[in-house]
Every structure is written in structure tokens, then in C-alpha cells.
N, C-alpha and C positions, 0 to 999 in steps of 0.2 A: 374665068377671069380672076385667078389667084393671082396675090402681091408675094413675093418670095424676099423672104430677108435672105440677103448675102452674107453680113454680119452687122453684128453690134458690140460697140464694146465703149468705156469709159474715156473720155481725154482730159486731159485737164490742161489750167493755163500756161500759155508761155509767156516769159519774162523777158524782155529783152535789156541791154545795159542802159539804154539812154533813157528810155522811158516809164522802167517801172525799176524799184530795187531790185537787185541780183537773188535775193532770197528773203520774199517777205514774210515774216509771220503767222506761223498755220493754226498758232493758238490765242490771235485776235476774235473777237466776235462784232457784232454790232445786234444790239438789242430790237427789238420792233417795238414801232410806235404806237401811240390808240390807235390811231388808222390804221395800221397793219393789220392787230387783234381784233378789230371789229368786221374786216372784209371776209371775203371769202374761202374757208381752208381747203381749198381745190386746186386740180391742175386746170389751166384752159386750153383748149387745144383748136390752133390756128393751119388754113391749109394755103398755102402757095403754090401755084404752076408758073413754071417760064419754058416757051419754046425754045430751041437751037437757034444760033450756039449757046451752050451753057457749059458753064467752067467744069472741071475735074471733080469729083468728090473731094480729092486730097486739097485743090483751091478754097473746099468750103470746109472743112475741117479742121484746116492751118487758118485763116478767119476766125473761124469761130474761136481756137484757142488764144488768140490772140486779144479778140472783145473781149474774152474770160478776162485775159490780165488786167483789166481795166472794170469792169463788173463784176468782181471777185464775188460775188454776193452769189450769184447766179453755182458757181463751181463750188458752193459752200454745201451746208445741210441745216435745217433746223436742228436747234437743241431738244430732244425728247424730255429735258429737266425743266426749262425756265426759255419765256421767250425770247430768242433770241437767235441770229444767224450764225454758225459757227464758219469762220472766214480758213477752213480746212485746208481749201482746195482739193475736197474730195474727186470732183471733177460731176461733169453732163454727161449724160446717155447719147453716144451719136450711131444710130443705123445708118447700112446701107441695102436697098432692098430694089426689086426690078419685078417687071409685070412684061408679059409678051402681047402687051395690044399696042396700039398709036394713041396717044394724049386723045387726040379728035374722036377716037370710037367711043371715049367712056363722057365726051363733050356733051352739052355743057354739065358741068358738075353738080349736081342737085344734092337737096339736104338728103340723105340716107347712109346709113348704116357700111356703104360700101367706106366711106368717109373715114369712117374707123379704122380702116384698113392704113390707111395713107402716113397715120399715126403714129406710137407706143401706146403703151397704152397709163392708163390716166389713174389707174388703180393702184394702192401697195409698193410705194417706189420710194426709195428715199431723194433720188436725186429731183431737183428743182427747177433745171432744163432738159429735157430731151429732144431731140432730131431726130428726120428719121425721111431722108434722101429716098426716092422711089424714081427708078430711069423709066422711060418707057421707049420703045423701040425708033422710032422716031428724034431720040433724041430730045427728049423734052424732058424734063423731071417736074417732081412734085416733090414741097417740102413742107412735109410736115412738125408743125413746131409745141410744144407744149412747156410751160410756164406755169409755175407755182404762184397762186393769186397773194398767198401772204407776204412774197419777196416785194411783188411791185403791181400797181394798177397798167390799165394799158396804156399811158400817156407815158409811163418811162417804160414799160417794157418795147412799145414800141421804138422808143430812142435807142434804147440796145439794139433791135434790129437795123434800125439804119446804121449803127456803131460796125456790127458784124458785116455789113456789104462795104462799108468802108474800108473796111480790115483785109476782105477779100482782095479789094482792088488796090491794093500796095499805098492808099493814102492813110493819114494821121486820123487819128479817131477824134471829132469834134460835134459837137463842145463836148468835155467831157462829165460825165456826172456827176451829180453833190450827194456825196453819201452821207452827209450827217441828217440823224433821225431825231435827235434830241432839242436841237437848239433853238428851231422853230415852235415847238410844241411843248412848252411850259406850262407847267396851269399855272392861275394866279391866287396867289394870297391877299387875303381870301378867296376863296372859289365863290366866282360869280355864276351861278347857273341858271340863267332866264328863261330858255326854253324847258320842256318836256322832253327827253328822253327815252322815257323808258315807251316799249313798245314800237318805238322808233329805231334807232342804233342798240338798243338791250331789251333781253326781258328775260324774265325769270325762269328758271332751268326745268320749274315742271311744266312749261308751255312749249318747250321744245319736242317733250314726246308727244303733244297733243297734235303740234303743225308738222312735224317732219314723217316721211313717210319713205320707205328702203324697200318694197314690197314691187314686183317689176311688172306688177296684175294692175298699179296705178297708173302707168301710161302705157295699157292699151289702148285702143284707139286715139289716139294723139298721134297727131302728122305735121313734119317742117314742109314749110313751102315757102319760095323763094318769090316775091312781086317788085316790079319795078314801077318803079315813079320818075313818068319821063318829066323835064325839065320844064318844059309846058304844062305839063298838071299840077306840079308845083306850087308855079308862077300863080296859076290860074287859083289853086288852093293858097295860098297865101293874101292874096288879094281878097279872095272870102272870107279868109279867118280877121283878117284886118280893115274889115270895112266897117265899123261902128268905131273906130280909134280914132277918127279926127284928122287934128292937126299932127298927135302920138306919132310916135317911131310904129312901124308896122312890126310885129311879131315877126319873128324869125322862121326862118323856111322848118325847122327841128321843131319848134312850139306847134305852127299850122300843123304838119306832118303828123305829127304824134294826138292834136288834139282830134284830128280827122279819123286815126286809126281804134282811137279809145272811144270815138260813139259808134261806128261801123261794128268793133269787135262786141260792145256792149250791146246790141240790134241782134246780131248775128247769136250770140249767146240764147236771146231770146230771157234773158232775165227779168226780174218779176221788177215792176216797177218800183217799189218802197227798197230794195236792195239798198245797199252804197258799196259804189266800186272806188277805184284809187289806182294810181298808176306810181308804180316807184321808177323814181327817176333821177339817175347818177350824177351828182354834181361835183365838179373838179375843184378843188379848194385853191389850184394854185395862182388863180386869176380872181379867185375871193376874198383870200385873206392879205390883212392889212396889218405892217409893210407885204406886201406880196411876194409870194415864194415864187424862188427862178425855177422856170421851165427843166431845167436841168436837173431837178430835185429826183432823186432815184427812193421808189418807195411807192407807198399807197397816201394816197391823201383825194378821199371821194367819201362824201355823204350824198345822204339821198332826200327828196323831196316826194311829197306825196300830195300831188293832188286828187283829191277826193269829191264825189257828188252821189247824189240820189241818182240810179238810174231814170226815173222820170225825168226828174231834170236834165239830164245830159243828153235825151233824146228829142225831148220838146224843143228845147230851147236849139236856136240857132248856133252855129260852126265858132263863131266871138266869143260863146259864153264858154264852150272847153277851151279854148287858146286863150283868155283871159285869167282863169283859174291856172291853168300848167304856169303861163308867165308870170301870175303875182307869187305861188309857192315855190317857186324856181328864183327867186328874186332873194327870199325872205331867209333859203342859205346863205347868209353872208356873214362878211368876219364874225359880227356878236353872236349869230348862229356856233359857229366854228369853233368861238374860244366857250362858249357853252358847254360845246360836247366836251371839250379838253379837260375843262373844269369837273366836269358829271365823272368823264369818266375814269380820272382820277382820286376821285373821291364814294361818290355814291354808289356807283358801279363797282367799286371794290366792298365798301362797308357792306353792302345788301347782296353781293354774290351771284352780278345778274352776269346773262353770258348775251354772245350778239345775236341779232334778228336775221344776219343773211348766212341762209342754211341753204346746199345746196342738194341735201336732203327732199326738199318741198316738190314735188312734180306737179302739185296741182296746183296754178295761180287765181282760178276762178274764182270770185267775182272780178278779181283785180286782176294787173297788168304790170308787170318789169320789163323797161326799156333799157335796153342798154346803146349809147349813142357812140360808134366810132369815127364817127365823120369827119372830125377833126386827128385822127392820129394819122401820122405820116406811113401808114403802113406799105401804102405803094412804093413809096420809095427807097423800099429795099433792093436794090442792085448787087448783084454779086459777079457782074463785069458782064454780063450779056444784054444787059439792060433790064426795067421794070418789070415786073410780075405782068403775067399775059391773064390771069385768073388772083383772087383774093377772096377767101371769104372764110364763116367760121368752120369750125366742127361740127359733126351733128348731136343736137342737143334738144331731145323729145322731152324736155321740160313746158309746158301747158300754159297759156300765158305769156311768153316770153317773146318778146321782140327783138332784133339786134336788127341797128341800121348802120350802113357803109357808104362810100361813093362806092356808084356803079361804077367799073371798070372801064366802062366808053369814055368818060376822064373830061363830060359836058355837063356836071353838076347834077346829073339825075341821081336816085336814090335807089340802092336794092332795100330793101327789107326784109328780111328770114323769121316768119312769123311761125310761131307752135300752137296750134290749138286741138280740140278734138275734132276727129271727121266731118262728122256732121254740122258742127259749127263754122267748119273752114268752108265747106261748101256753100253756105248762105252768105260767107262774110265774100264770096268770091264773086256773087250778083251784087255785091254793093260798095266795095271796095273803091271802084272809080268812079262813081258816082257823084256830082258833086252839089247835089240836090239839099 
């Protein structure tokens, strides 16, 4: 069951008269923000299935060049000199590739290594989108997509994919993106910096070689596996997490969820009780910050929270005491948070020489926990004129620790979760996972 590239090759944007200039500017750039420089300098790589009918390769490759015109960011390249996006139009990687099985024989799609396959690959590439179209006999394709994490988080890269199935399907690309990266993100004079920082979004450059790790002897034994959380355990988990709150607003289905997952995986570790574990946990700035930034913001603008305990404590104590902790440090990002970091990291961060904390180097998250929350991005709703994705989910990523949560596909608010741990820890966390003791 080999994936056969047909070909691959370069396209770049089209311009049409009415709605973009005839001939824009290939020696524009647009600089990247603190946000940009503190996130991740990786590709990510997203998998799509849709059954028949499915459009033409050449439907999705006129789409795509078209979203280009309008996401010029994406068909750019980073400057190797100074940060910044050079607006080139060097153009995206678009494959096209075929496998001689039926979609359903390789069903349902599990975290592994074949995943890779469906992809480019993620390593040594200048270009900052790739595609990479896979038919299967049946009629069905698989697309696989990858995205440069420093261009944009997933809250606008995701807008670009619904931009591109818009594109496909002969409508006007809406709303469309706010590409300016500077306006919102001023620091102030003086720099007010009231949080801590460092160790947080920076630290200093000889703690890098100490946490990072490129050695592929570091996640053997570490295994994805994919757990569903039906809509009733949920329900039924939320009501738990939220039963010492009163007359309070209940914690959210995302706070329960994660604080249930952070004492089960902390059990299942079997870690020593005086430990302290933490869970980093993505926050979207553009519902934070005040005046708040429109949705339409094209870029990265996500900090992270860290809730933190003693392992004793998070196993003793009852399901309220982690959904308490997640929701008040999830809280406490907020604008004066936000313009904190803006302030730091335009100043102290530069004076002192620190670099950022998310390496994607690290494969081992133990004691701690990286959540990363999709649940809110519109990814389903990529149409490229046959309808929604029959399959969604990420790439495989044998990083340790790692969580990424989606809607489940059945489209009735249940949860998949794609959890990475070592063998033998997944195996005890799988007697206690649904557990709701």
C-alpha cells in the first residue's frame, strides 16, 4: 500500500482585474509580529478525506491559486536576513499523488506513520504552503495540507481554508483578511511590564540546548492514539467539574475536558507525588484583547497559560480543584496580560537576548502537558464543491505529552482527542480514561 506521486510542482497566485491589482508588488514585505517570533518555527501538517464526487485536481489547484491572490502571505517566503514575510509570490508546493486501495480499506484513519505518507514533507523547504492531493480508487481523495506555523496560527489559517473551498466553488472569498501586523501591537511608552515573562514566552539561549532534544532514540516508545468523548460523558464530566460552583457559570465543556485528562494522564504516569506538573494551554488573543481584534486578523496572536500543581494535590483532591485552577490561569491571560508581553517583548527580550520557549525540538513533555484546542476553528467547513470533509484530523506527531482536541466528525458535539504518550503509560491511562470516579 504505496502513495505514488504523479507530480509536483510550484503555482503561484492569480490576479484577476476586478479584484486584486493587475500586477502587485513582488518586492512588498510585511514584517512579523511578537506573536509571530515567539510561536512555533515549524510546518503543521493537516489531513482531509472527502468521498465522491470530488472536484478535479485542476478545480482545486485554480482555488487554490486564486485564495493565493488574496493570502499573498502564504505564496511568499520568509526573509533568511531580518524577520519578515517577503510578499514574492514565489508560489506553494501543490502534489498530485494516487494509491491503488479504496479510502475504506485504509478506514478509519489512525495516528501513524502511514499519515506521513498523505503529506510533503515537513523538513527543509522553503515554501510556506504545501498540498498534496492523494485519489484513491474509489474516488475519494485525501488532502493533505501543511502551513508554516510563523505565517499564521490556526484560527486564520483555518479562514484561508474555508477562503480556498470558496474559491473552488466560483463564490467571492469572504470576509476577507486583515493583514496588518503592526497596528494592533504597539508597545507603550513607557513599557508597562507586570507579569513574568521569562520562562514563560522567553528564555534564555543556553536553556535551549538543555530542553531541546533532535536525537530519534527520544521517542521510542511513545505512541498517538486517538479517544473519543461521547457527548454524554461530556455532559456528565462537566456537571462533575462544576458541582462546588454554586450559583457560578459552569466551566466549559474544554476546561472539564482537559482538567479530567491532566489528573488521569498524571495517575497513569505514575509520577512521584511532590513532582509539579502544568499543562500549557493556548490562548487566542483576539477575543482578549481590548479594543478586541477582528476575527479576520490574518497572523499568529496566541499565548499560553500554565496551570500548575503538585501531583498529590491533583490526584487527591477532587475533578473542581483541576477545572478551577485551568479556568482561573485561563482567565488571568487577558489584555493587561497581552500588552505585558508586547511591552517585555519589545524591550527586555531584546536588551537580554532571550529567544522563545515553544521548541518544537522538545519530544518529551513529561511531567507536564501541551494542549492544543481546535474545537473552535471552522475546519469542517472546507468545501471544495462536493461537500464537507467525510474525515478531519491532524498529522502524526509522536511528540510525548501532547494533546490536540477537535469536534468529532459525527458533527453531535462529541470530542476526538489525539493523545501522545509512552506505551506503557497510554496503556494504564486507557483503564482510567473514562472513568468518572
Amino acid at each position: 500500500m504505496k502513495v505514488r506521486v504523479e507530480s509536483s510542482r510550484i503555482i503561484k497566485p492569480l490576479y484577476d482585474q476586478v479584484n486584486n491589482p493587475p500586477n502587485p508588488s513582488t518586492k512588498d514585505y510585511i514584517p512579523l509580529s511578537v506573536f509571530d517570533k515567539i510561536t512555533y518555527d515549524a510546518h503543521i501538517a493537516i489531513i482531509y478525506a472527502y468521498q465522491p464526487p470530488t472536484p478535479p485536481n485542476a478545480t482545486l489547484e485554480l482555488g487554490l491559486r486564486k485564495a493565493l491572490s488574496v493570502y499573498r502571505e502564504w505564496a511568499g517566503r520568509l526573509s533568511k536576513d531580518e524577520p519578515v514575510i517577503l510578499l514574492n509570490d514565489a508560489g506553494v508546493r501543490f502534489v498530485e499523488a494516487s494509491i491503488d486501495v479504496q479510502l475504506d480499506q485504509v478506514m478509519p484513519l489512525r495516528p501513524s506513520s502511514f499519515l506521513l505518507t498523505l503529506h510533503p514533507n515537513l523538513q527543509g523547504i522553503d515554501e510556506l504552503v504545501q498540498v498534496q492531493v492523494t485519489r484513491f480508487t474509489c474516488g475519494s481523495i485525501v488532502v493533505g495540507f501543511t502551513a508554516h506555523h510563523l505565517v499564521a496560527d490556526g484560527h486564520a489559517t483555518s479562514n484561508f481554508l474555508v477562503a480556498w473551498g470558496q474559491a473552488c466553488r466560483g463564490l467571492e472569498i469572504h470576509p476577507l483578511p486583515l493583514h496588518d501586523r503592526t497596528t494592533f501591537f504597539k508597545p507603550r511608552q513607557p513599557p508597562r511590564i507586570e507579569f513574568e515573562h521569562r520562562g514563560i514566552e522567553f528564555m534564555n539561549q543556553k536553556l535551549q540546548k538543555i530542553n531541546s532534544v533532535s536525537d530519534d532514540e527520544n521517542i521510542e516508545g511513545v505512541v498517538v492514539e486517538q479517544f473519543h468523548f461521547s457527548l454524554g460523558f461530556l455532559a456528565k464530566l462537566k456537571s462533575k467539574a462544576s458541582s462546588t460552583n454554586g450559583n457560578n457559570k459552569p466551566y466549559s465543556t474544554f476546561e472539564s475536558l482537559v482538567a479530567h485528562l491532566w489528573k488521569a494522564i498524571t495517575k497513569a504516569r505514575g509520577l512521584s507525588s511532590y513532582q509539579t506538573t502544568n499543562v500549557k494551554i493556548s490562548v487566542n488573543g483576539r477575543m482578549r484583547m481590548s479594543p478586541r481584534i477582528p476575527n479576520e486578523y490574518f497572523g499568529n496572536l496566541v499565548l499560553w497559560a500554565f496551570p500548575t500543581s503538585k501531583v498529590k494535590d491533583l490526584l487527591r483532591e477532587p475533578l473542581p480543584y483541576s477545572a478551577k485552577l485551568i479556568h482561573e490561569t485561563v482567565t488571568k491571560v487577558n489584555d493587561n496580560y497581552f500588552r505585558s508581553f508586547i511591552d517585555f517583548a519589545n524591550s527586555k527580550a531584546k536588551e537580554e537576548n532571550l529567544i522563545p520557549t515553544a521548541d518544537m525540538n522538545k519530544a518529551i513533555e513529561c511531567p507536564n502537558l501541551e494542549v492544543s484546542s481546535w474545537l473552535r476553528f471552522p475546519f469542517y467547513d472546507l468545501d471544495f464543491g462536493g461537500g464537507c470533509p467525510y474525515v478531519f484530523m491532524p498529522s502524526y506527531y509522536p511528540t510525548e505529552g501532547t494533546i490536540i482536541l477537535l469536534p468529532s466528525f459525527i458533527g453531535d458535539g462529541s470530542i476526538d482527542a489525539y493523545i501522545s504518550l509512552f506505551e506503557d503509560h497510554l496503556a494504564s491511562f486507557k483503564q482510567i480514561c473514562y472513568a468518572l470516579d
